[in-house]
N, C-alpha and C positions, 0 to 999 in steps of 0.2 A: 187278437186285434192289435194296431198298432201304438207302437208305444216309443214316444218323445221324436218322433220323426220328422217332425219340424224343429226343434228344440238345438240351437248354434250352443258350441262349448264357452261359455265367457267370452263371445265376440258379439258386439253388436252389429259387425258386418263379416261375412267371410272373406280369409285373406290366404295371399297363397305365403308361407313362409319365407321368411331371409334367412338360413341359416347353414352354419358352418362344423364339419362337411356337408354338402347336398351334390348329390349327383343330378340336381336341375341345370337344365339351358337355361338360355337367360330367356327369357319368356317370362218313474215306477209306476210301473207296466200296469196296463187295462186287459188280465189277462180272463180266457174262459172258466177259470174253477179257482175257488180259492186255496183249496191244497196246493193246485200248482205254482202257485204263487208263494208258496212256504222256501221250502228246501228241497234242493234236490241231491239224494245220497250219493258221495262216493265211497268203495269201498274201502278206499285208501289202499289201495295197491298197485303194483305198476304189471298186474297179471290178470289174466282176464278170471270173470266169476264161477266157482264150478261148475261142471255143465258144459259151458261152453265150448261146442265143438266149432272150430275153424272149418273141416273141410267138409261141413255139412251148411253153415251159414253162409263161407264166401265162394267157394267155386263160384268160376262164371256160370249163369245160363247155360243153358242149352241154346244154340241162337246167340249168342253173345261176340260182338266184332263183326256184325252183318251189315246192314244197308243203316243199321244207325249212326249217330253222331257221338262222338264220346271228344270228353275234352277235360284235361287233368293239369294243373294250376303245380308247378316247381317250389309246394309247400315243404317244408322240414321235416321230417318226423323228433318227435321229442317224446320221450318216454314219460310218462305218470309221473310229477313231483311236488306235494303236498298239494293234491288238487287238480279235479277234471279241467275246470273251469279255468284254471291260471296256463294250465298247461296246454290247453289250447289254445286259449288266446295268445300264448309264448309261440304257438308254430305261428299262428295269421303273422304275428309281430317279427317273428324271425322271415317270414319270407319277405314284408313289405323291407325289413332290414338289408336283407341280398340285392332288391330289386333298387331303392332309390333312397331308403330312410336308415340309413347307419347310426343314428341316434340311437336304436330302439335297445342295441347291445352292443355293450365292449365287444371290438374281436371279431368272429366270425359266427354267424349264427347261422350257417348251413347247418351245424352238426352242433348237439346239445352240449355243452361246453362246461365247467363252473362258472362260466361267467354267466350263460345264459341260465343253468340253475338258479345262482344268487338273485337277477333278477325276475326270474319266475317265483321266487319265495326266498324272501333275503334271509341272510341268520338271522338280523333284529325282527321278523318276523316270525323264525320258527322257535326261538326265545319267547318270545310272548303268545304266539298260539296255539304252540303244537309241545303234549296233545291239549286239546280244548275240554275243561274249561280252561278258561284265561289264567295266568298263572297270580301267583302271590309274591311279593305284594300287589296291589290294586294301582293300575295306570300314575303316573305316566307312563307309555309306554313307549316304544322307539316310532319317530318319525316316518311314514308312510315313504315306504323307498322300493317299493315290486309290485308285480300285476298282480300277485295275491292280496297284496295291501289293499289295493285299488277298488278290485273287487270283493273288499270286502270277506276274503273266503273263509275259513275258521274262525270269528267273531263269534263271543256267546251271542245268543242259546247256539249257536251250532257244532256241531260236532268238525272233528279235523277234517278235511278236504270238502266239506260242506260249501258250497255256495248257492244264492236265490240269482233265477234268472232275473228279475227285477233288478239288479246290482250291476249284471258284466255289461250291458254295453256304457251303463255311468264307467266303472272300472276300467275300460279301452282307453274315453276321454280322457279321465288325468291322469291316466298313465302318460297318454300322449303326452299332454300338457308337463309332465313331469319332468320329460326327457325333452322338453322344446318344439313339440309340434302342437299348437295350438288351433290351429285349425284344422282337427282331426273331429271325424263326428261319426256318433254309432247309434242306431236304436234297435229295437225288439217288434218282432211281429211275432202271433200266433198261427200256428196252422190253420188257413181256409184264408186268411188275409195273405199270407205268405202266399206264395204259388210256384209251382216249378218252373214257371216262366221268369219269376224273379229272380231263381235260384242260376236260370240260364244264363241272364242279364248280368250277373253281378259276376259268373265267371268268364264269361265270354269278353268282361269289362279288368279282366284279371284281378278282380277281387275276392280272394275266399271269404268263408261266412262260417259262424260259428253255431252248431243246433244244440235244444236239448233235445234228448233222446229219451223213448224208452226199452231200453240193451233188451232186458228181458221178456218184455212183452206180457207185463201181470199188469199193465193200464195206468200204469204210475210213473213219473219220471227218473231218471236215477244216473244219467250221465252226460257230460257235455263232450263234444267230438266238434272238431275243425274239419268243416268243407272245402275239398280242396279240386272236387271236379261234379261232371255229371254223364250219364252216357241213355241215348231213347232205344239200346237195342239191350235184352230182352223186352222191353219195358221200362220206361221213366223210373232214373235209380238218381239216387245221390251219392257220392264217393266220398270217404274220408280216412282219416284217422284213428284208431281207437284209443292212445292214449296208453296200451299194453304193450307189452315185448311180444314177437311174434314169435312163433313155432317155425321150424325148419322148414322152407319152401313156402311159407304163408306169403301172400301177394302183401306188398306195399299197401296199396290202394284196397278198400274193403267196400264193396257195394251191395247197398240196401235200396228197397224198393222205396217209391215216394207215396206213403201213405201217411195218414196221421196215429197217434198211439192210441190204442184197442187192447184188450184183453186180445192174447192167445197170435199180436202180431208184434214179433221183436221187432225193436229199432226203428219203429214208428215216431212222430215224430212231433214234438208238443212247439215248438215251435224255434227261431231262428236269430241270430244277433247278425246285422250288418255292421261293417266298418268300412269308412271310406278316412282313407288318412287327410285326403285335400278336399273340406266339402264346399261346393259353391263357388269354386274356381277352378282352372286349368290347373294341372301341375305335370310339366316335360318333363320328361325324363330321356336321356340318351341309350338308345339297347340295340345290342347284336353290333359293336362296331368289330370293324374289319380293313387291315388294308391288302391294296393288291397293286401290283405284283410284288412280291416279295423284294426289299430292298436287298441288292448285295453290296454295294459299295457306296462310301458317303458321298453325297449327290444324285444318287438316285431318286428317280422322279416315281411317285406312288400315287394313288388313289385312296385317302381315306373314306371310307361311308359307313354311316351310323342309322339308324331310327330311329324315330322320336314315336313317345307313347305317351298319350295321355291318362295318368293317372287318377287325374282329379274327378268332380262330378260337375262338370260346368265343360264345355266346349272354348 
């Protein structure tokens, strides 16, 4: 079911940001079971769980690249670091970062960096939660300064990389708000409220989404993955991340059918976190500039052209 989806971050009106750099023109959760609602395990590794076979789970289809639609979102990949949950939310946040919001990290956040570590799980963070329990002495502890903070992730009772879907999309918010985007808004749906229609909208709108998942397919939840496309040939699949290092020749992109979690079907699906960095306004952004014909000498006459994409959730 839906959760805080009406609910503004500390605005009593939605505004589009003033802030410097901006690559602008001028222009707890109601969920179905209360376990899921607990904790969802990670194993704390940046490897996948035994067992798992790659070229039995991802091959494409049979049928796969036919008369369907497929459409894949210029997400980061970032390897496992202290937490499913941080480090997914660390690609959505590194690509909204490529795309228009360089707040979100020092530097370059195409490619996992220590800079983008630090803020996926700062040291005053892995100082005081990792491993979990919380260490000794008893708080105070370091100011709230990474999307692990945010979210809440390793916080007793939970174990290291531990975080409650109930947590990330508050955790997205003031992270936002942390780094100067205040009018950034996220909430939580459950599978059957969620739909692959949403899942279509929200990338086709170039916004990836974050799931919980269930990897193994024992009917329990146990990891979070970044959406970062979707494709309707074999069959309505979602695309993402796993958050592992890959095997030699393993596909970037790793696609799962769109079903909900079940005993005996992996990677089914408990439910989904939206973010919209600009909610309830417009927010332009300038993409794809070019000019033409190529200048050779000073005075030459050019052609710039750019397009504008709206990022925001408001026309």
């Amino acid at each position: 079911m839906s959760s805080r989806k009406h609910r503004l971050s500390r605005q009593a009106q939605p505004r589009m940001e003033a802030l410097e750099p901006r690559l602008l023109l001028d222009a707890g959760a109601v969920l179905d079971a209360a376990l899921d609602e607990l904790l969802v395990t990670d194993r704390g590794l940046d490897v996948p769980p035994p067992g798992y076979n790659y070229s039995e789970q991802d091959a494409p289809a049979k049928g796969a690249g036919g008369a369907g639609v497929t459409k894949i979102l210029n997400v980061p990949e970032y390897i496992w670091y202290h937490g499913c949950a941080p480090t997914s939310g660390g690609m959505i946040l590194g690509y909204w970062d490529t795309v228009a919001y360089p707040n979100y990290f020092p530097g370059d956040a195409s490619t996992q960096t220590n800079d983008v570590n630090d803020r996926i799980a700062s040291s005053g963070h892995i100082a005081d939660y990792v491993p979990t329990p919380d260490r000794t002495p008893p708080p105070p502890y370091h100011t709230d300064d990474c999307i692990a903070d945010f979210m809440l992730t390793s916080r007793v009772p939970d174990r290291h990389g531990w975080s409650n879907f109930g947590n990330v999309d508050d955790g997205f918010i003031d992270y936002s708000d942390f780094v100067g985007y205040s009018a950034a808004h996220s909430w939580n749906e459950t599978y059957g409220d969620l739909t692959f229609g949403d899942l279509k909208a929200e990338i086709d709108a170039g916004r990836p989404m974050m799931f919980l998942v269930d990897s193994d397919g024992d009917g329990g939840t146990d990891h979070f993955v970044p959406i970062v496309g979707y494709r309707t040939d074999p069959s309505n699949q979602y695309g993402c991340h796993t958050t592992w290092n890959r095997a030699p020749g393993e596909p970037l992109v790793h696609w799962y059918d769109w079903q909900g979690k079940s005993n005996g079907h992996p990677w089914g699906i408990h439910g989904g976190t939206y973010f919209h960095p600009c909610w309830g306004s417009p927010d332009l952004a300038g993409v794809e500039a070019n000019a033409y014909p190529e200048p050779r000498y000073w005075g030459d006459t050019l052609t710039f052209a750019y397009g504008v994409k709206n990022y925001g959730s408001a026309a």
